[in-house]
N, CA, C and O atoms as a CHARMM CRD file, in Angstrom:
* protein
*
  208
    1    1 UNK  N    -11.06000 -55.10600 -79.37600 PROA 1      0.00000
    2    1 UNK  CA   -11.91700 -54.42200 -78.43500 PROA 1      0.00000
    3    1 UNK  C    -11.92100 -55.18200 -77.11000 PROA 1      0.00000
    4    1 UNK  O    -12.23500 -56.37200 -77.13700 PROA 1      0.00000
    5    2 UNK  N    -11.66800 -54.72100 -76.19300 PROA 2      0.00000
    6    2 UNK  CA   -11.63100 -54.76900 -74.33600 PROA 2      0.00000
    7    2 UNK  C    -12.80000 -54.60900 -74.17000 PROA 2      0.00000
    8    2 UNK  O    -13.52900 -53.62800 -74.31700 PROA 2      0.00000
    9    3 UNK  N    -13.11200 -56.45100 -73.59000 PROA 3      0.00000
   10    3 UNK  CA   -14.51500 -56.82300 -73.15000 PROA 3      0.00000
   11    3 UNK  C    -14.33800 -56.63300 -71.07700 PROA 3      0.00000
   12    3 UNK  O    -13.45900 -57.04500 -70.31900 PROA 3      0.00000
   13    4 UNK  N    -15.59700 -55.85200 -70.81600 PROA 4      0.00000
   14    4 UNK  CA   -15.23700 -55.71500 -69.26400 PROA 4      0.00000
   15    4 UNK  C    -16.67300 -56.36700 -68.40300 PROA 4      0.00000
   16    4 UNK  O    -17.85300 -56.15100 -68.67700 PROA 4      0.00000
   17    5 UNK  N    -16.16000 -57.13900 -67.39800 PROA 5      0.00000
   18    5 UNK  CA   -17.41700 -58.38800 -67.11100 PROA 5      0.00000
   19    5 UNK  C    -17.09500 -57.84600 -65.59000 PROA 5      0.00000
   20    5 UNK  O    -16.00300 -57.58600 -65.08500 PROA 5      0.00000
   21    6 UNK  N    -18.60500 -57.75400 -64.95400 PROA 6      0.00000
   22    6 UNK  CA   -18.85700 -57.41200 -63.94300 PROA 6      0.00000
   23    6 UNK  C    -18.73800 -58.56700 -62.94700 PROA 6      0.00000
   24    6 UNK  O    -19.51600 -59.49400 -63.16900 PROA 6      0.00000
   25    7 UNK  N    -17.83600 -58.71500 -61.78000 PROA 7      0.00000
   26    7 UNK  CA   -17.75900 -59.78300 -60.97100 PROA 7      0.00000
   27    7 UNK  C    -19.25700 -60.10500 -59.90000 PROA 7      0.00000
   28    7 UNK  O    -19.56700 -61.00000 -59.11300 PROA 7      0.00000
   29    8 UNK  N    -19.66200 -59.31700 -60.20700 PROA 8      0.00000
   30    8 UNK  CA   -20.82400 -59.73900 -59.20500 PROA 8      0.00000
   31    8 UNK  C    -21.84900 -60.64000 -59.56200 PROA 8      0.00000
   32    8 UNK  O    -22.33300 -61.58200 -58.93500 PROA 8      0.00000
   33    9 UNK  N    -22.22600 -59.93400 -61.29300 PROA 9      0.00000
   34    9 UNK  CA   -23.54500 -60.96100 -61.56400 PROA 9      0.00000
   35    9 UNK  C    -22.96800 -61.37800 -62.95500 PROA 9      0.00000
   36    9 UNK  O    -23.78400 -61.71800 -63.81200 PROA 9      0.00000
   37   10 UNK  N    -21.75800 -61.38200 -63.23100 PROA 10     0.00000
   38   10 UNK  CA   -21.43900 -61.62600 -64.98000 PROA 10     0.00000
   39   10 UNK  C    -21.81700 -60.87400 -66.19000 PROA 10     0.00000
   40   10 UNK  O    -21.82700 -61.33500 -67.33100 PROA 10     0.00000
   41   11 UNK  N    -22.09500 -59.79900 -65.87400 PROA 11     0.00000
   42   11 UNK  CA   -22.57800 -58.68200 -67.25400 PROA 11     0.00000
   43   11 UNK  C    -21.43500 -58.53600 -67.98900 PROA 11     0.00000
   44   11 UNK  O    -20.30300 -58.38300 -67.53100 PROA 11     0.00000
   45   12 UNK  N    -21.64900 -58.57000 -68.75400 PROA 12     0.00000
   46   12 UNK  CA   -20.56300 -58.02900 -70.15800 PROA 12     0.00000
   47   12 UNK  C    -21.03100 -56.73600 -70.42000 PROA 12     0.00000
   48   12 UNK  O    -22.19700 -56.57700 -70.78100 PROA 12     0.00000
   49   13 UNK  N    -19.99000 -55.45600 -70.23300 PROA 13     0.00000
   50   13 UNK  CA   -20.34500 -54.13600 -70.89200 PROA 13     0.00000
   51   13 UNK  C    -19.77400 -54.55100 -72.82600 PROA 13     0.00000
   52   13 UNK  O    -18.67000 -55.05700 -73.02800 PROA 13     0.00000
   53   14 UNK  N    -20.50700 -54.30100 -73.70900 PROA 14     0.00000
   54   14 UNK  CA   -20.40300 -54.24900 -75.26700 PROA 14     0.00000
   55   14 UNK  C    -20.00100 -53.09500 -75.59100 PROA 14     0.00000
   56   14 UNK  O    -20.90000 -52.25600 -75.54000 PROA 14     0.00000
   57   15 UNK  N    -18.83500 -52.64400 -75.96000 PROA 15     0.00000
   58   15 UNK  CA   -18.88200 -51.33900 -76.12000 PROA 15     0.00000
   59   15 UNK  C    -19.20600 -50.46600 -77.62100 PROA 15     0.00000
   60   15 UNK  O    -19.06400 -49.28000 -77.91800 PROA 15     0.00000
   61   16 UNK  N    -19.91000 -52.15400 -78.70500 PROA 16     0.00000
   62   16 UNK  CA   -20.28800 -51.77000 -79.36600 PROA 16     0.00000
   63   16 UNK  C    -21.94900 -51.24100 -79.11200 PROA 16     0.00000
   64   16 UNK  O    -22.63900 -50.54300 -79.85600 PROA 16     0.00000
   65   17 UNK  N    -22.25900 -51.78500 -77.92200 PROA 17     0.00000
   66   17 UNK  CA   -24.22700 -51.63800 -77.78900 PROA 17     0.00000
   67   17 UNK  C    -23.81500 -50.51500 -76.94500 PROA 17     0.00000
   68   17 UNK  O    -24.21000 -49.45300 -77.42800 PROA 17     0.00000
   69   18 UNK  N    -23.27400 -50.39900 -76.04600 PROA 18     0.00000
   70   18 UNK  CA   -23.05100 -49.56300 -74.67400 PROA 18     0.00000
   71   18 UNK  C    -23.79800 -49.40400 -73.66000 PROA 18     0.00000
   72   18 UNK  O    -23.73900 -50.24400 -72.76100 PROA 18     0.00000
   73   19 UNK  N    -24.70500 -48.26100 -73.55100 PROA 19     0.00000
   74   19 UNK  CA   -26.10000 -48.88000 -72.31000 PROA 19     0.00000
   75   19 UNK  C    -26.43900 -47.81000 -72.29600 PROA 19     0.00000
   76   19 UNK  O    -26.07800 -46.98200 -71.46000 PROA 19     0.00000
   77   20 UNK  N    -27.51000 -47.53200 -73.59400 PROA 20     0.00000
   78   20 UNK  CA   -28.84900 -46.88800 -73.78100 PROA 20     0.00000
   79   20 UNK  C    -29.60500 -46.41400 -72.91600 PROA 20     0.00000
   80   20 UNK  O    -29.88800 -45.21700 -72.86100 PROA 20     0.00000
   81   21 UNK  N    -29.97200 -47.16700 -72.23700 PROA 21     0.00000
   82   21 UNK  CA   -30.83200 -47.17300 -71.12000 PROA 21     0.00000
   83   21 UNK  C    -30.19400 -46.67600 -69.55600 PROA 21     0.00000
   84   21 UNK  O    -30.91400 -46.02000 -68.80400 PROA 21     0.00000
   85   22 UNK  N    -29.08000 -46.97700 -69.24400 PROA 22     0.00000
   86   22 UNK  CA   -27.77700 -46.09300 -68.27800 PROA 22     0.00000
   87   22 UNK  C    -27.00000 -45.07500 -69.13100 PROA 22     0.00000
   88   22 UNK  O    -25.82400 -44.91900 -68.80200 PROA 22     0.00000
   89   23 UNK  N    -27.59100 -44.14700 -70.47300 PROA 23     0.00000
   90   23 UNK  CA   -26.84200 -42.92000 -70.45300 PROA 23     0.00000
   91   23 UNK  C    -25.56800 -43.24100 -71.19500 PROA 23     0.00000
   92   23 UNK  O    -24.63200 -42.44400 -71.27000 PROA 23     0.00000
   93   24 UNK  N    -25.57000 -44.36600 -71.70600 PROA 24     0.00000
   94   24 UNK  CA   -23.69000 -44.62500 -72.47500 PROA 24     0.00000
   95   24 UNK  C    -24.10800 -44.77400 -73.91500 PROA 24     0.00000
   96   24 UNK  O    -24.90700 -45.66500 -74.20200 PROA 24     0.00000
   97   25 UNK  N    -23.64600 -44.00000 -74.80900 PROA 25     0.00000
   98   25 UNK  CA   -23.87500 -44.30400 -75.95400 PROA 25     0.00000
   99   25 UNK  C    -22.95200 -45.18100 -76.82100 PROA 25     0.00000
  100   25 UNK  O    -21.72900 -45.29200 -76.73300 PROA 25     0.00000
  101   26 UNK  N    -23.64900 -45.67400 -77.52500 PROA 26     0.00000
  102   26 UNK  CA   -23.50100 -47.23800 -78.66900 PROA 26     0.00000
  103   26 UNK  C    -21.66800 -46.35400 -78.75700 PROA 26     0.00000
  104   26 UNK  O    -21.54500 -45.14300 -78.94500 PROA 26     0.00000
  105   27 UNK  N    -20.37000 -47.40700 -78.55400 PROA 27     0.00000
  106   27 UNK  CA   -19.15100 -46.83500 -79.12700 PROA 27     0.00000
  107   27 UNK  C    -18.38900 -46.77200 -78.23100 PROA 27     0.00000
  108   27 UNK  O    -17.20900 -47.10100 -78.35100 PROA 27     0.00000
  109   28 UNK  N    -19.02100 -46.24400 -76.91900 PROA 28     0.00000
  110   28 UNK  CA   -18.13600 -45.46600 -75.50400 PROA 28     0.00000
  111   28 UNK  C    -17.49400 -46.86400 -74.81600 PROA 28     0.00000
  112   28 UNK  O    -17.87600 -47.92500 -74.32200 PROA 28     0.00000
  113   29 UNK  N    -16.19800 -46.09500 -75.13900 PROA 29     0.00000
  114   29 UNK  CA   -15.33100 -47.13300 -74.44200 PROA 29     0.00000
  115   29 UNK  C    -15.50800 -47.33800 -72.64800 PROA 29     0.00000
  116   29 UNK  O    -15.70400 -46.34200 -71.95100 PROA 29     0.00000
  117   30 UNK  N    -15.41700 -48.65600 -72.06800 PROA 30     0.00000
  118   30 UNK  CA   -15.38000 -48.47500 -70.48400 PROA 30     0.00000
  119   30 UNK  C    -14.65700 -47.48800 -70.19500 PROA 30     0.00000
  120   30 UNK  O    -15.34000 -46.62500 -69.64500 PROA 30     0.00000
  121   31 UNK  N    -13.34100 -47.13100 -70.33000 PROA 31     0.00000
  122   31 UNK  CA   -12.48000 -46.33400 -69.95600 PROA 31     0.00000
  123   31 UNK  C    -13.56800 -44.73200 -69.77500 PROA 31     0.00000
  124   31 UNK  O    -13.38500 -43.92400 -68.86500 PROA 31     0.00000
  125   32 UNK  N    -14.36800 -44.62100 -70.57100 PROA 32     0.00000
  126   32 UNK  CA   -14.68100 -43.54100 -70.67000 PROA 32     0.00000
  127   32 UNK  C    -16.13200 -42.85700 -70.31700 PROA 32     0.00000
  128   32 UNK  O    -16.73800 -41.78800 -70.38700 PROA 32     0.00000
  129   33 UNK  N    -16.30500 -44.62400 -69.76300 PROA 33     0.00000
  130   33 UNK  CA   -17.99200 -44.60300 -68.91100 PROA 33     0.00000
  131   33 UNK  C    -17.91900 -43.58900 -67.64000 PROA 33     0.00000
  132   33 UNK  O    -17.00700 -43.91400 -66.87900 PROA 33     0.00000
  133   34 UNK  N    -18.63000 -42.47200 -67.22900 PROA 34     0.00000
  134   34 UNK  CA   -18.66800 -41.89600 -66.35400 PROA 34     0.00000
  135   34 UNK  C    -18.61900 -42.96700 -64.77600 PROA 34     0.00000
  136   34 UNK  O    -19.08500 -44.09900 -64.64500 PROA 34     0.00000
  137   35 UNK  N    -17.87400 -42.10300 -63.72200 PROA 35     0.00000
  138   35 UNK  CA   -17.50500 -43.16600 -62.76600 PROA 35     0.00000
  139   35 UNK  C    -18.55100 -43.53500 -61.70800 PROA 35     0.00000
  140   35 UNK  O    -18.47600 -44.18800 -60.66700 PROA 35     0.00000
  141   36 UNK  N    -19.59300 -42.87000 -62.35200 PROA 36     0.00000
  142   36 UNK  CA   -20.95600 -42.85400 -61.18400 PROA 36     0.00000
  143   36 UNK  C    -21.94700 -43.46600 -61.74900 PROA 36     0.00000
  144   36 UNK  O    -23.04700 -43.35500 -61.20600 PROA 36     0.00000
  145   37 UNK  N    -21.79700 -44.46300 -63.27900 PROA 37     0.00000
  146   37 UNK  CA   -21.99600 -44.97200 -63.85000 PROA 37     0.00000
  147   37 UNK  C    -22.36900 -46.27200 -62.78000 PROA 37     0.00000
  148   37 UNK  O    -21.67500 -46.38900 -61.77100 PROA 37     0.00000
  149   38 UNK  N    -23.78300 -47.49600 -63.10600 PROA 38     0.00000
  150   38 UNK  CA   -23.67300 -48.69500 -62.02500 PROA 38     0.00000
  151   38 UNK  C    -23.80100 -50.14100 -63.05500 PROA 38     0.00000
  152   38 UNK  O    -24.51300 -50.12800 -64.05900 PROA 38     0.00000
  153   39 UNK  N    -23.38800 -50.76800 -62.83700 PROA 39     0.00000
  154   39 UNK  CA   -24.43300 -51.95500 -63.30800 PROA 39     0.00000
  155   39 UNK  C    -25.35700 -52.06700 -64.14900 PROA 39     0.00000
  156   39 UNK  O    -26.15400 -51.95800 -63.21700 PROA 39     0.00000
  157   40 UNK  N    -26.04700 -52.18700 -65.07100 PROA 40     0.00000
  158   40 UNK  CA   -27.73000 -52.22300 -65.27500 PROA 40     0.00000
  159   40 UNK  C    -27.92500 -53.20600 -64.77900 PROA 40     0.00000
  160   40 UNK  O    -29.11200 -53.16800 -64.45400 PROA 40     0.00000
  161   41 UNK  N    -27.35100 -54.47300 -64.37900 PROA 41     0.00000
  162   41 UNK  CA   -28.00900 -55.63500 -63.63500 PROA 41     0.00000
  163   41 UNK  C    -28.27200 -55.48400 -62.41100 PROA 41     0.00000
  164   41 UNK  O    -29.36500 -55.36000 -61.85900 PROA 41     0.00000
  165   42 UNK  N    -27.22500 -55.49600 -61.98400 PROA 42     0.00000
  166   42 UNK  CA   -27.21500 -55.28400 -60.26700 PROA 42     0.00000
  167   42 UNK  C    -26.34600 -54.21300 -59.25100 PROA 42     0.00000
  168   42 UNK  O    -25.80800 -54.34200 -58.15100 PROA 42     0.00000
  169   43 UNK  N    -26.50600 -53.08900 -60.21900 PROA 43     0.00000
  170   43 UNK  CA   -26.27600 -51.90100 -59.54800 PROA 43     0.00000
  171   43 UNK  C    -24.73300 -51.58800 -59.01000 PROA 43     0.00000
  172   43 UNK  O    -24.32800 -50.56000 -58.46800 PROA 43     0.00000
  173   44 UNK  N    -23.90600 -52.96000 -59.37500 PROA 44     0.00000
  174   44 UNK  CA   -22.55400 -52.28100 -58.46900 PROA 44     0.00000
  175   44 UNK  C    -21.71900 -51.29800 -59.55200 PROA 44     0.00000
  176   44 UNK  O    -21.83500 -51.16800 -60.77100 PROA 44     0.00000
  177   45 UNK  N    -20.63700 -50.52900 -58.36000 PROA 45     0.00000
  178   45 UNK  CA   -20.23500 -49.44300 -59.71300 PROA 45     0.00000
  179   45 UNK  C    -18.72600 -50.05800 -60.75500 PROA 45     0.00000
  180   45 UNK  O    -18.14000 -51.12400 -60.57000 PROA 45     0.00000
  181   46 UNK  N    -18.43400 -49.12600 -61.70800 PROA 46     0.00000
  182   46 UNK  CA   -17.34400 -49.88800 -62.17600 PROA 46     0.00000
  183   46 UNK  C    -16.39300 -50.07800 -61.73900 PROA 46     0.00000
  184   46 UNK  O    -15.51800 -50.40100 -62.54200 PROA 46     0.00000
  185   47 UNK  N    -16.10100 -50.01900 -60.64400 PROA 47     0.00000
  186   47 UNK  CA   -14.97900 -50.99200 -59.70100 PROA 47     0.00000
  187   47 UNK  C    -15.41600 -52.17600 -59.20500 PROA 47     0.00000
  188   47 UNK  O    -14.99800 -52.73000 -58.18800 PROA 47     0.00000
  189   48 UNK  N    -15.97400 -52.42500 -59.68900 PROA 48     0.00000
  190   48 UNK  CA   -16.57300 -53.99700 -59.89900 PROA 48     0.00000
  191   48 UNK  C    -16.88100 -54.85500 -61.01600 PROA 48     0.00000
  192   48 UNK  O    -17.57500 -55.87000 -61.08500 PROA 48     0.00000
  193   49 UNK  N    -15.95700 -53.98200 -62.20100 PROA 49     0.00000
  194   49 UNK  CA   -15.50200 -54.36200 -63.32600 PROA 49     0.00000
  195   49 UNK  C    -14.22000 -55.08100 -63.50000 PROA 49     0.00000
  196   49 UNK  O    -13.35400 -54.67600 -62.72500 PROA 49     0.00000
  197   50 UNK  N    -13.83800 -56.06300 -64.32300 PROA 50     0.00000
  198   50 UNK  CA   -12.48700 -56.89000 -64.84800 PROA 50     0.00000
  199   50 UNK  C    -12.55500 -56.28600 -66.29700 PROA 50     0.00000
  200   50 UNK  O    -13.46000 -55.80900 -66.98100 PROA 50     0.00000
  201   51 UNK  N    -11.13200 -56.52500 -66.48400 PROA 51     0.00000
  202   51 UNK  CA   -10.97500 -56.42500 -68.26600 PROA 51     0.00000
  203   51 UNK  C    -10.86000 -57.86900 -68.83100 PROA 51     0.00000
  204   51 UNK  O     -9.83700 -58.54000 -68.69500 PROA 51     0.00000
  205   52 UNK  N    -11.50000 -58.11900 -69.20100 PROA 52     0.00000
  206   52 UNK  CA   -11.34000 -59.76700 -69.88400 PROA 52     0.00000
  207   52 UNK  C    -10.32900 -60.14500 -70.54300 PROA 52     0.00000
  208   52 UNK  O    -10.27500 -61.29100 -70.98800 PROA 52     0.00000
């Protein structure tokens, strides 16, 4: 599993937890996170994602 870490503040998206709370359910791969999708930390969008 492709861990993806946000360069701004270091978040790790889990794509086993996903983000409940931003609309991604437990499973959803990054690839498949909507692109208007942000951060839950600090709001930037996923082009401000790495693949680890």
């Amino acid at each position: 599993m492709n861990e993806w870490t946000c360069t701004v503040c270091g978040y790790v998206y889990n794509q086993e937890l996903g983000d409940p709370d931003g609309g991604i359910a437990p499973g959803t791969k990054f690839e498949d996170i909507p692109d208007d999708w942000v951060c839950p930390v600090c709001g930037v969008g996923k082009d401000m994602f790495e693949l680890n």
